[in-house]
Residue, then its C-alpha position, 0 to 999 in steps of 0.5 A: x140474682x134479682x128475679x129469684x127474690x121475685x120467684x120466691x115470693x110467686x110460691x110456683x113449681x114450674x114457671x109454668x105455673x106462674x102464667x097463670x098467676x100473672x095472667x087470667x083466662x083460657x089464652x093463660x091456660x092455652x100458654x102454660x100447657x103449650x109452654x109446658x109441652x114444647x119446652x119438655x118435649x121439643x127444646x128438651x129433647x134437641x139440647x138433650x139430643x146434642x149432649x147425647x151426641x158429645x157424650x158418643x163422642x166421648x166414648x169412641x175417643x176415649x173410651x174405645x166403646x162404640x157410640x151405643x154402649x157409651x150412650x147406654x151405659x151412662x143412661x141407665x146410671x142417670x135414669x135409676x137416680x134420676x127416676x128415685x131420687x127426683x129434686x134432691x138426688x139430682x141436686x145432691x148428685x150434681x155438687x159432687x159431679x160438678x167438682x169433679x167436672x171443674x178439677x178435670x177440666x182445670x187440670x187439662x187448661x193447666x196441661x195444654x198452658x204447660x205444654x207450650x212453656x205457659x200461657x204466652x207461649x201458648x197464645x203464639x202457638x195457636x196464633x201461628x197455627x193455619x187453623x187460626x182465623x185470618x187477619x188477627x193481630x198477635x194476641x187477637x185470640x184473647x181479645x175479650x173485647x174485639x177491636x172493629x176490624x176482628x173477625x167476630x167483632x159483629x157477633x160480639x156486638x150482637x150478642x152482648x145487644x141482644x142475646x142476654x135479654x132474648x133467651x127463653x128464661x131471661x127471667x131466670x126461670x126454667x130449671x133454676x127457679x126450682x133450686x132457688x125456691x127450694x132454698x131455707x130463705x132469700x138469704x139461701x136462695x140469693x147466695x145460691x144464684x151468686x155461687x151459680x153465676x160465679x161458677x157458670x159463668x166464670x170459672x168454667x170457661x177459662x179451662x175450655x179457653x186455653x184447651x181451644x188454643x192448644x186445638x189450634x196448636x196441636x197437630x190433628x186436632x182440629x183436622x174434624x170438620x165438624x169438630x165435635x170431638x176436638x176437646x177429646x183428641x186435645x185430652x187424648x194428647x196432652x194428658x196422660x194416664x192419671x190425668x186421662x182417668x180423671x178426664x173420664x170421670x170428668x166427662x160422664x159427671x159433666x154429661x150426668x149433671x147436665x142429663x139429670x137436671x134435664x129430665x127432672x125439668x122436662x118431667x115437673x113440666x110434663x106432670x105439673x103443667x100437662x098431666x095434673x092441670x089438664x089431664x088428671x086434675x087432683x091426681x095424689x103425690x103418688x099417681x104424680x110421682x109414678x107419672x114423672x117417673x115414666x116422664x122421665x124414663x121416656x124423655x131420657x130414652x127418646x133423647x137416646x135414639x133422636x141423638x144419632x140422626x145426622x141433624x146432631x152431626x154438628x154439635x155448635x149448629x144445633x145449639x145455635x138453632x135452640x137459642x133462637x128458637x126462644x129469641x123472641x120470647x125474654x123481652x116479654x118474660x122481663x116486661x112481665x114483672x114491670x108492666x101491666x099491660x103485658x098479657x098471654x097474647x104477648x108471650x104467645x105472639x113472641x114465642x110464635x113469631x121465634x119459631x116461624x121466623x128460626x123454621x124459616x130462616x134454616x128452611x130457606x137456607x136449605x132450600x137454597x142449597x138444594x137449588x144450588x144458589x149456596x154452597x152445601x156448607x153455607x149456613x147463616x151465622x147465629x148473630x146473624x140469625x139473632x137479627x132477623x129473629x129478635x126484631x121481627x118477634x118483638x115487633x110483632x109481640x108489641x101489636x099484639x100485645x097492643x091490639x088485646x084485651x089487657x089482664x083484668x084488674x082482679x087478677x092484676x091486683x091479686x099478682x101484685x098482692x102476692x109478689x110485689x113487683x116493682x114499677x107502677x101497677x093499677x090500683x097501687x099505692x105508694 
Protein backbone atom coordinates (compact mmCIF):
# COMPACT_ATOMS: atom_id res chain seq x y z
CA UNK A 1 0.00 0.00 0.00
CA UNK A 2 2.72 2.41 0.46
CA UNK A 3 5.66 1.62 -1.67
CA UNK A 4 3.55 1.23 -4.78
CA UNK A 5 2.92 5.08 -4.87
CA UNK A 6 6.73 5.27 -4.66
CA UNK A 7 6.96 2.28 -7.51
CA UNK A 8 4.94 4.74 -9.82
CA UNK A 9 6.69 7.60 -9.46
CA UNK A 10 10.43 5.07 -10.42
CA UNK A 11 8.53 4.64 -14.03
CA UNK A 12 10.50 0.88 -14.24
CA UNK A 13 9.33 -2.42 -15.57
CA UNK A 14 11.33 -4.82 -13.64
CA UNK A 15 12.47 -3.47 -9.99
CA UNK A 16 15.64 -4.55 -11.71
CA UNK A 17 15.63 -1.95 -13.52
CA UNK A 18 15.24 0.52 -10.32
CA UNK A 19 19.07 -0.68 -9.19
CA UNK A 20 20.31 1.25 -11.43
CA UNK A 21 18.28 4.18 -10.95
CA UNK A 22 18.93 4.54 -7.34
CA UNK A 23 22.50 3.40 -7.69
CA UNK A 24 25.27 4.14 -10.18
CA UNK A 25 28.14 2.48 -11.71
CA UNK A 26 29.23 -1.19 -12.44
CA UNK A 27 28.39 -2.83 -8.70
CA UNK A 28 24.68 -1.41 -10.07
CA UNK A 29 24.89 -2.90 -13.32
CA UNK A 30 26.69 -6.28 -11.71
CA UNK A 31 23.41 -6.26 -8.89
CA UNK A 32 20.66 -5.78 -11.65
CA UNK A 33 21.78 -8.73 -13.98
CA UNK A 34 22.87 -11.06 -10.97
CA UNK A 35 19.35 -10.19 -9.33
CA UNK A 36 17.88 -10.60 -12.64
CA UNK A 37 19.22 -14.05 -13.25
CA UNK A 38 18.78 -15.78 -9.80
CA UNK A 39 15.59 -14.66 -9.24
CA UNK A 40 14.17 -15.97 -12.67
CA UNK A 41 16.16 -18.80 -13.17
CA UNK A 42 17.35 -20.31 -9.64
CA UNK A 43 14.21 -18.81 -7.19
CA UNK A 44 11.71 -19.14 -9.84
CA UNK A 45 12.43 -22.37 -10.93
CA UNK A 46 12.44 -23.73 -7.06
CA UNK A 47 9.03 -22.36 -6.25
CA UNK A 48 7.77 -23.18 -9.70
CA UNK A 49 9.20 -26.79 -9.06
CA UNK A 50 7.14 -27.14 -6.03
CA UNK A 51 3.63 -25.72 -7.32
CA UNK A 52 4.51 -28.36 -10.34
CA UNK A 53 4.79 -30.79 -7.58
CA UNK A 54 1.26 -30.21 -5.90
CA UNK A 55 -0.32 -29.82 -8.77
CA UNK A 56 1.08 -33.97 -9.61
CA UNK A 57 -0.40 -34.52 -6.59
CA UNK A 58 -3.49 -33.35 -7.69
CA UNK A 59 -3.86 -35.24 -10.62
CA UNK A 60 -3.07 -38.97 -9.32
CA UNK A 61 -5.53 -37.85 -6.31
CA UNK A 62 -8.23 -36.64 -8.11
CA UNK A 63 -7.86 -36.97 -11.45
CA UNK A 64 -6.50 -40.66 -11.74
CA UNK A 65 -3.94 -39.43 -14.29
CA UNK A 66 -0.30 -39.98 -13.50
CA UNK A 67 2.03 -37.32 -12.50
CA UNK A 68 3.20 -36.54 -16.43
CA UNK A 69 -0.09 -36.44 -17.98
CA UNK A 70 -1.52 -34.04 -15.36
CA UNK A 71 1.80 -31.90 -15.23
CA UNK A 72 1.39 -31.80 -19.18
CA UNK A 73 -1.67 -31.06 -19.79
CA UNK A 74 -1.95 -27.94 -17.61
CA UNK A 75 1.36 -26.55 -19.14
CA UNK A 76 0.58 -26.47 -22.57
CA UNK A 77 -2.65 -24.62 -21.51
CA UNK A 78 -0.71 -21.98 -19.66
CA UNK A 79 2.33 -21.89 -21.61
CA UNK A 80 -0.08 -20.94 -25.11
CA UNK A 81 -1.74 -17.98 -23.22
CA UNK A 82 1.11 -17.29 -21.20
CA UNK A 83 3.61 -16.84 -24.44
CA UNK A 84 0.42 -14.93 -26.61
CA UNK A 85 -0.98 -12.84 -24.27
CA UNK A 86 2.02 -11.61 -22.08
CA UNK A 87 0.93 -8.79 -18.85
CA UNK A 88 -2.76 -8.65 -20.12
CA UNK A 89 -3.94 -12.59 -20.69
CA UNK A 90 -2.17 -13.38 -17.45
CA UNK A 91 -3.93 -10.53 -15.87
CA UNK A 92 -7.17 -11.22 -17.49
CA UNK A 93 -6.98 -14.73 -17.09
CA UNK A 94 -6.19 -14.87 -13.16
CA UNK A 95 -9.52 -12.58 -12.25
CA UNK A 96 -11.32 -15.31 -13.49
CA UNK A 97 -8.96 -18.00 -12.00
CA UNK A 98 -9.11 -16.46 -8.76
CA UNK A 99 -12.57 -16.77 -8.20
CA UNK A 100 -12.81 -19.91 -9.25
CA UNK A 101 -10.33 -20.68 -6.83
CA UNK A 102 -11.60 -19.04 -3.76
CA UNK A 103 -15.40 -20.35 -4.26
CA UNK A 104 -13.94 -23.92 -4.41
CA UNK A 105 -11.80 -23.47 -1.59
CA UNK A 106 -14.55 -21.76 0.56
CA UNK A 107 -17.06 -24.39 -0.23
CA UNK A 108 -15.02 -27.48 0.90
CA UNK A 109 -13.90 -24.95 4.42
CA UNK A 110 -18.01 -24.92 4.60
CA UNK A 111 -18.02 -28.89 4.18
CA UNK A 112 -15.24 -29.87 6.28
CA UNK A 113 -17.12 -27.29 9.37
CA UNK A 114 -20.30 -28.99 8.32
CA UNK A 115 -19.41 -32.47 8.49
CA UNK A 116 -18.60 -32.28 12.16
CA UNK A 117 -21.97 -30.12 13.20
CA UNK A 118 -19.80 -26.71 12.51
CA UNK A 119 -16.86 -25.07 13.64
CA UNK A 120 -16.75 -25.89 17.60
CA UNK A 121 -17.60 -29.32 16.84
CA UNK A 122 -15.22 -29.52 14.52
CA UNK A 123 -12.37 -27.67 16.57
CA UNK A 124 -12.94 -30.73 19.36
CA UNK A 125 -12.54 -33.28 16.68
CA UNK A 126 -9.43 -32.28 15.34
CA UNK A 127 -8.23 -31.58 19.26
CA UNK A 128 -9.21 -34.96 20.14
CA UNK A 129 -7.21 -36.29 17.20
CA UNK A 130 -3.73 -38.17 17.92
CA UNK A 131 -2.57 -36.53 14.80
CA UNK A 132 -3.02 -33.18 16.94
CA UNK A 133 0.23 -31.55 18.55
CA UNK A 134 0.88 -32.36 22.04
CA UNK A 135 0.08 -30.38 24.90
CA UNK A 136 -2.56 -27.85 23.55
CA UNK A 137 -5.16 -26.70 25.73
CA UNK A 138 -8.66 -27.08 24.23
CA UNK A 139 -9.27 -24.58 21.40
CA UNK A 140 -5.10 -24.18 21.40
CA UNK A 141 -5.55 -24.88 17.27
CA UNK A 142 -6.95 -21.56 16.75
CA UNK A 143 -5.03 -19.55 19.06
CA UNK A 144 -4.06 -16.45 16.54
CA UNK A 145 -1.91 -15.23 19.19
CA UNK A 146 0.06 -18.47 21.01
CA UNK A 147 0.29 -18.31 24.69
CA UNK A 148 4.18 -19.31 25.93
CA UNK A 149 3.81 -22.48 26.62
CA UNK A 150 2.06 -23.42 22.90
CA UNK A 151 4.11 -25.24 20.91
CA UNK A 152 4.73 -22.72 18.05
CA UNK A 153 5.00 -19.89 20.37
CA UNK A 154 8.59 -19.13 19.32
CA UNK A 155 8.05 -19.53 15.78
CA UNK A 156 5.04 -17.17 16.05
CA UNK A 157 7.64 -14.53 17.70
CA UNK A 158 10.06 -15.25 14.92
CA UNK A 159 8.15 -14.60 12.18
CA UNK A 160 5.79 -11.55 13.01
CA UNK A 161 9.93 -10.06 14.40
CA UNK A 162 11.30 -10.98 11.44
CA UNK A 163 10.19 -12.58 8.44
CA UNK A 164 7.70 -9.71 7.16
CA UNK A 165 10.82 -7.24 6.71
CA UNK A 166 13.34 -10.04 5.71
CA UNK A 167 11.79 -11.49 2.33
CA UNK A 168 13.07 -10.78 -1.11
CA UNK A 169 10.48 -8.03 -1.96
CA UNK A 170 9.68 -6.48 1.56
CA UNK A 171 9.28 -3.40 -0.64
CA UNK A 172 6.58 -4.69 -2.57
CA UNK A 173 8.21 -5.44 -5.65
CA UNK A 174 9.00 -8.54 -8.04
CA UNK A 175 5.83 -9.51 -9.78
CA UNK A 176 3.42 -6.89 -8.32
CA UNK A 177 5.08 -3.52 -9.15
CA UNK A 178 4.08 -4.66 -12.83
CA UNK A 179 0.37 -4.98 -12.05
CA UNK A 180 0.59 -1.70 -9.91
CA UNK A 181 2.39 0.33 -12.52
CA UNK A 182 0.03 -0.80 -14.87
CA UNK A 183 -2.89 0.81 -13.00
CA UNK A 184 -4.82 4.11 -14.92
CA UNK A 185 -3.21 6.29 -11.62
CA UNK A 186 -2.30 6.03 -8.06
CA UNK A 187 -5.76 6.12 -7.04
CA UNK A 188 -6.15 2.56 -9.29
CA UNK A 189 -2.93 1.28 -8.50
CA UNK A 190 -3.74 1.83 -4.52
CA UNK A 191 -7.32 0.49 -4.32
CA UNK A 192 -5.63 -2.59 -6.44
CA UNK A 193 -3.07 -3.44 -3.66
CA UNK A 194 -6.09 -2.77 -0.80
CA UNK A 195 -8.07 -5.50 -3.00
CA UNK A 196 -4.49 -7.85 -3.12
CA UNK A 197 -3.66 -7.55 0.59
CA UNK A 198 -7.49 -8.26 1.27
CA UNK A 199 -7.96 -11.25 -0.69
CA UNK A 200 -4.26 -12.67 -0.20
CA UNK A 201 -3.89 -12.22 2.96
CA UNK A 202 -7.24 -12.51 4.43
CA UNK A 203 -9.85 -14.24 2.83
CA UNK A 204 -8.02 -17.23 1.44
CA UNK A 205 -6.82 -18.74 4.39
CA UNK A 206 -9.52 -19.07 6.33
CA UNK A 207 -10.98 -22.04 4.16
CA UNK A 208 -7.36 -23.69 4.06
CA UNK A 209 -7.77 -23.43 8.19
CA UNK A 210 -10.82 -25.41 8.75
CA UNK A 211 -10.11 -28.05 5.80
CA UNK A 212 -6.28 -28.32 8.06
CA UNK A 213 -8.69 -29.26 11.07
CA UNK A 214 -10.77 -31.78 9.34
CA UNK A 215 -6.96 -33.40 8.27
CA UNK A 216 -6.65 -33.86 11.69
CA UNK A 217 -10.29 -35.41 12.12
CA UNK A 218 -10.55 -37.45 9.10
CA UNK A 219 -9.36 -41.05 9.22
CA UNK A 220 -6.42 -41.53 6.58
CA UNK A 221 -5.82 -38.26 5.89
CA UNK A 222 -2.98 -37.33 7.64
CA UNK A 223 -1.34 -40.82 7.48
CA UNK A 224 1.32 -38.95 4.28
CA UNK A 225 4.36 -38.56 6.05
CA UNK A 226 5.22 -36.02 4.10
CA UNK A 227 1.78 -34.50 3.59
CA UNK A 228 1.72 -33.28 0.16
CA UNK A 229 -1.56 -34.66 -0.79
CA UNK A 230 -3.44 -34.30 2.64
CA UNK A 231 -5.74 -31.33 1.18
CA UNK A 232 -6.50 -33.82 -1.57
CA UNK A 233 -7.34 -36.93 0.39
CA UNK A 234 -9.74 -34.34 2.76
CA UNK A 235 -11.56 -33.15 -0.71
CA UNK A 236 -11.77 -36.78 -2.08
CA UNK A 237 -13.70 -37.32 1.71
CA UNK A 238 -15.71 -34.69 2.34
CA UNK A 239 -16.96 -33.58 -1.06
CA UNK A 240 -19.12 -35.02 -3.35
CA UNK A 241 -19.39 -35.11 -7.17
CA UNK A 242 -20.80 -31.70 -7.68
CA UNK A 243 -18.40 -30.27 -5.29
CA UNK A 244 -15.38 -32.45 -6.38
CA UNK A 245 -15.70 -31.15 -10.17
CA UNK A 246 -15.75 -27.88 -8.76
CA UNK A 247 -12.91 -28.85 -6.70
CA UNK A 248 -10.94 -29.66 -9.79
CA UNK A 249 -11.56 -26.73 -11.30
CA UNK A 250 -10.38 -24.98 -8.45
CA UNK A 251 -7.31 -26.55 -8.24
CA UNK A 252 -5.85 -26.02 -12.02
CA UNK A 253 -7.24 -22.41 -11.91
CA UNK A 254 -5.33 -21.99 -8.80
CA UNK A 255 -2.11 -23.76 -10.21
CA UNK A 256 -2.81 -21.47 -13.45
CA UNK A 257 -2.91 -18.22 -11.86
CA UNK A 258 0.19 -19.09 -9.97
CA UNK A 259 2.22 -20.79 -13.07
CA UNK A 260 1.28 -17.97 -15.21
CA UNK A 261 2.42 -14.82 -13.35
CA UNK A 262 5.49 -16.99 -12.54
CA UNK A 263 6.68 -17.30 -16.07
CA UNK A 264 5.94 -13.68 -17.16
CA UNK A 265 7.97 -12.42 -14.13
CA UNK A 266 10.79 -14.74 -14.79
CA UNK A 267 10.75 -13.65 -18.67
CA UNK A 268 10.19 -9.35 -18.11
CA UNK A 269 13.27 -10.34 -16.05
CA UNK A 270 15.45 -12.63 -18.45
CA UNK A 271 14.49 -9.83 -21.49
CA UNK A 272 14.47 -6.66 -19.80
CA UNK A 273 17.59 -7.15 -17.09
CA UNK A 274 19.62 -9.73 -19.22
CA UNK A 275 19.17 -9.84 -22.70
CA UNK A 276 18.12 -6.02 -23.83
CA UNK A 277 20.56 -4.30 -21.17
CA UNK A 278 23.58 -6.46 -21.53
CA UNK A 279 23.04 -8.92 -24.57
CA UNK A 280 21.02 -7.23 -27.15
CA UNK A 281 21.19 -3.38 -26.28
CA UNK A 282 18.42 -1.52 -28.44
CA UNK A 283 16.71 -4.91 -29.48
CA UNK A 284 13.17 -3.94 -31.37
CA UNK A 285 9.52 -4.90 -29.43
CA UNK A 286 9.48 -7.60 -31.75
CA UNK A 287 13.05 -9.29 -31.09
CA UNK A 288 11.85 -8.61 -27.16
CA UNK A 289 8.59 -10.09 -27.56
CA UNK A 290 9.86 -13.48 -29.44
CA UNK A 291 12.63 -13.55 -26.71
CA UNK A 292 10.45 -13.60 -23.63
CA UNK A 293 8.33 -16.21 -25.59
CA UNK A 294 11.00 -18.60 -25.82
CA UNK A 295 11.88 -17.42 -21.80
CA UNK A 296 8.98 -18.26 -21.25
CA UNK A 297 8.63 -21.67 -22.95
CA UNK A 298 11.86 -22.49 -21.55
CA UNK A 299 11.35 -21.61 -17.66
CA UNK A 300 7.79 -23.59 -17.79
CA UNK A 301 9.48 -26.72 -19.51
CA UNK A 302 12.72 -26.87 -17.12
CA UNK A 303 10.19 -26.48 -14.06
CA UNK A 304 8.24 -29.25 -15.52
CA UNK A 305 11.19 -31.85 -15.25
CA UNK A 306 13.15 -30.32 -12.13
CA UNK A 307 9.45 -30.66 -10.16
CA UNK A 308 10.07 -34.72 -10.08
CA UNK A 309 13.45 -34.77 -8.25
CA UNK A 310 13.27 -36.20 -4.76
CA UNK A 311 14.28 -32.74 -3.36
CA UNK A 312 10.54 -31.43 -4.11
CA UNK A 313 9.36 -34.63 -1.97
CA UNK A 314 8.38 -32.45 0.72
CA UNK A 315 6.31 -29.38 -0.59
CA UNK A 316 6.40 -27.17 3.01
CA UNK A 317 10.67 -27.71 3.17
CA UNK A 318 11.08 -26.56 0.01
CA UNK A 319 9.21 -23.66 0.53
CA UNK A 320 10.87 -23.09 3.86
CA UNK A 321 14.59 -22.93 2.09
CA UNK A 322 13.23 -20.07 -0.55
CA UNK A 323 12.04 -17.85 2.00
CA UNK A 324 15.39 -17.86 3.41
CA UNK A 325 17.10 -17.86 0.70
CA UNK A 326 16.27 -14.06 0.33
CA UNK A 327 16.05 -13.31 4.34
CA UNK A 328 18.95 -11.16 4.43
CA UNK A 329 18.13 -9.01 1.39
CA UNK A 330 14.65 -6.67 2.63
CA UNK A 331 16.24 -4.71 5.24
CA UNK A 332 18.32 -3.17 2.35
CA UNK A 333 15.08 -3.10 -0.14
CA UNK A 334 13.25 -0.68 2.48
CA UNK A 335 16.61 1.52 3.74
CA UNK A 336 16.92 2.00 0.19
CA UNK A 337 13.82 4.42 -0.15
CA UNK A 338 14.98 6.29 3.19
CA UNK A 339 18.60 6.19 3.51
CA UNK A 340 21.13 7.63 1.54
CA UNK A 341 23.88 6.09 2.50
CA UNK A 342 22.66 2.70 1.44
CA UNK A 343 24.64 1.72 -2.08
CA UNK A 344 24.70 -1.70 -4.31
CA UNK A 345 27.26 -2.99 -1.84
CA UNK A 346 24.69 -3.40 0.60
CA UNK A 347 22.12 -5.64 -1.39
CA UNK A 348 25.12 -7.48 -2.57
CA UNK A 349 26.55 -8.23 0.96
CA UNK A 350 22.99 -8.92 2.10
CA UNK A 351 21.79 -11.22 -0.70
CA UNK A 352 25.51 -12.97 -0.71
CA UNK A 353 25.35 -13.44 2.92
CA UNK A 354 21.27 -15.05 2.69
CA UNK A 355 22.78 -17.50 0.52
CA UNK A 356 26.06 -19.01 2.11
CA UNK A 357 24.33 -18.72 5.33
CA UNK A 358 20.86 -20.96 4.05
CA UNK A 359 23.66 -23.31 1.68
CA UNK A 360 25.32 -23.66 4.96
CA UNK A 361 23.14 -24.33 7.27
CA UNK A 362 21.09 -27.38 5.00
CA UNK A 363 24.56 -28.69 3.90
CA UNK A 364 25.60 -29.06 7.23
CA UNK A 365 22.34 -30.65 8.49
CA UNK A 366 23.06 -32.93 5.74
CA UNK A 367 26.13 -33.51 6.55
CA UNK A 368 25.19 -34.28 9.88
CA UNK A 369 23.03 -36.90 9.13
CA UNK A 370 25.14 -38.74 6.95
CA UNK A 371 27.81 -39.02 9.70
CA UNK A 372 25.15 -40.03 11.85
CA UNK A 373 25.04 -37.35 14.40
CA UNK A 374 21.01 -36.41 13.40
CA UNK A 375 18.20 -38.50 12.84
CA UNK A 376 17.58 -39.14 9.01
CA UNK A 377 14.39 -37.09 9.54
CA UNK A 378 15.96 -34.27 11.50
CA UNK A 379 15.94 -30.80 9.71
CA UNK A 380 16.40 -27.51 11.28
CA UNK A 381 13.02 -25.45 11.86
CA UNK A 382 12.21 -22.37 9.50
CA UNK A 383 12.39 -19.84 12.54
CA UNK A 384 14.96 -21.44 13.55
CA UNK A 385 16.67 -21.00 10.41
CA UNK A 386 15.39 -17.10 10.15
CA UNK A 387 17.65 -16.60 13.22
CA UNK A 388 20.67 -17.58 12.19
CA UNK A 389 19.87 -16.02 8.61
CA UNK A 390 18.79 -12.56 9.05
CA UNK A 391 21.17 -11.68 11.88
CA UNK A 392 24.31 -12.91 10.51
CA UNK A 393 23.12 -11.02 6.78
CA UNK A 394 22.22 -7.84 8.26
CA UNK A 395 25.53 -7.76 10.13
CA UNK A 396 27.45 -8.34 7.56
CA UNK A 397 25.49 -5.85 5.12
CA UNK A 398 25.72 -2.93 7.65
CA UNK A 399 30.00 -3.43 7.11
CA UNK A 400 29.81 -3.49 4.20
CA UNK A 401 27.38 -0.98 3.44
CA UNK A 402 29.81 1.26 5.87
CA UNK A 403 33.35 0.52 4.61
CA UNK A 404 32.16 1.63 0.84
CA UNK A 405 32.04 4.26 -1.26
CA UNK A 406 28.33 5.80 -0.86
CA UNK A 407 26.11 6.52 -4.44
CA UNK A 408 27.51 9.82 -5.78
CA UNK A 409 25.58 12.71 -5.20
CA UNK A 410 24.41 13.32 -9.06
CA UNK A 411 22.85 10.12 -9.05
CA UNK A 412 21.32 10.70 -5.53
CA UNK A 413 19.79 13.89 -6.47
CA UNK A 414 18.51 12.90 -9.67
CA UNK A 415 16.50 9.53 -7.59
CA UNK A 416 15.39 11.93 -5.20
CA UNK A 417 14.26 14.33 -8.24
CA UNK A 418 12.19 11.31 -9.91
CA UNK A 419 10.51 9.57 -6.93
CA UNK A 420 10.44 11.90 -3.97
CA UNK A 421 11.37 9.72 -1.23
CA UNK A 422 10.58 10.50 2.16
CA UNK A 423 13.43 11.13 4.74
CA UNK A 424 16.26 13.34 4.75
CA UNK A 425 18.26 13.05 1.42
CA UNK A 426 21.89 15.55 0.50
CA UNK A 427 21.07 18.54 -1.08
CA UNK A 428 17.05 18.41 -0.16
CA UNK A 429 15.46 21.05 1.02
CA UNK A 430 12.39 21.66 3.03
Amino acid sequence: MFFQILWRRARVLTDNEFVEIRYAGRPAAFLRGFKAAFFAIVLNLITLGWVFRAMGEVARGLLGLGYWEGIWLCTTVVVVYSSMAGLWGVVATDLVQFFLALGGTVWLGVRAASAFGGVDGLVAAAQASPAAPAGLAPGGLLEVFPSPGHPAFAAFLVFVSLQWWNIHNADGGGMFIQRFSAGRDERHASIGAAWFLLCHYILRFWPWVLVALATLALPGTASDPAHNATYVRAASSLAGPGLLGLLVVAFLAAFMSTVDTQVNWGASYLVHDLYVRFLVPGASARRQVAAARVATVSLMVIAALLSNLSWFDRIEKVWMFVAALGAGLGPWLILRWFWWRVNAWSEIAGLSASLVTTLAISLGTEWAQAAGRLPPDAAVPAHVRLLWVVPTSLAVALWVTLRTAPVPGDRIEAFVGRVDPPGRWPGRTG
